[in-house]
C-alpha positions, 0 to 999 in steps of 0.5 A: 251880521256878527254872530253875537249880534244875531244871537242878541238880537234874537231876544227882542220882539219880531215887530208886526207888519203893519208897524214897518218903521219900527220894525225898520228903526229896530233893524237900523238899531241893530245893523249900527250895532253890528258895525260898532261890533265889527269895529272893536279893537283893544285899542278901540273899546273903549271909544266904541263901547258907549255907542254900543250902550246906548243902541242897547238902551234905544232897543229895550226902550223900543220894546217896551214902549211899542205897546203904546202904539195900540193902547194909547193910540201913538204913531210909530214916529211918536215911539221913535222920537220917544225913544230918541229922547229917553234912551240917554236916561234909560239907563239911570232909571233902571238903577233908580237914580231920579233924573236930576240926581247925581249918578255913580261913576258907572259904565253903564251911565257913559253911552253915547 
């Protein structure tokens, strides 16, 4: 895994044993990311860095909603499927916008 990688993904959450989908979706997560990384070039950024996005966007959702599992009682594939729906507006709701409003020409609105 590229270093950067690596040191980006020190910051998340070491998920618990008996949680071993999650823990294997987050390490998929993070060996995509990884790739795309490995793939820049100049003339590759710009088709590359919305999917890099987008697994940014997947892992903090994962994070924070891991915490369902115990206290709303969900499975893992339950917080999977979550977070495969919802990262596509994740990044829209952090800046405040309503899901149905018009959001500003922004980077971290384009991913993939």
């Amino acid at each position: 895994m590229d270093e950067n990688v690596q040191q980006y993904s020190t910051k998340f959450s070491s998920f618990e044993e008996k949680h071993m989908k999650i823990q294997n979706y987050q390490k998929e997560q993070l060996e995509k990311l990884g790739e795309y990384v490995s793939e820049i070039t100049e003339e590759s950024f710009w088709s590359i860095f919305p999917y890099i996005l987008g697994i940014d966007s997947k892992l903090v959702l994962l994070e924070e909603l891991y915490s369902t599992i115990e206290e709303f009682e969900v499975t893992e594939k339950e917080v999977i499927e979550w977070v495969e729906k919802d990262y596509v507006c994740y990044n829209k709701e952090q800046c405040g916008y309503l899901l149905n409003a018009v959001s500003k020409h922004s980077m971290i609105f384009n991913f993939k």
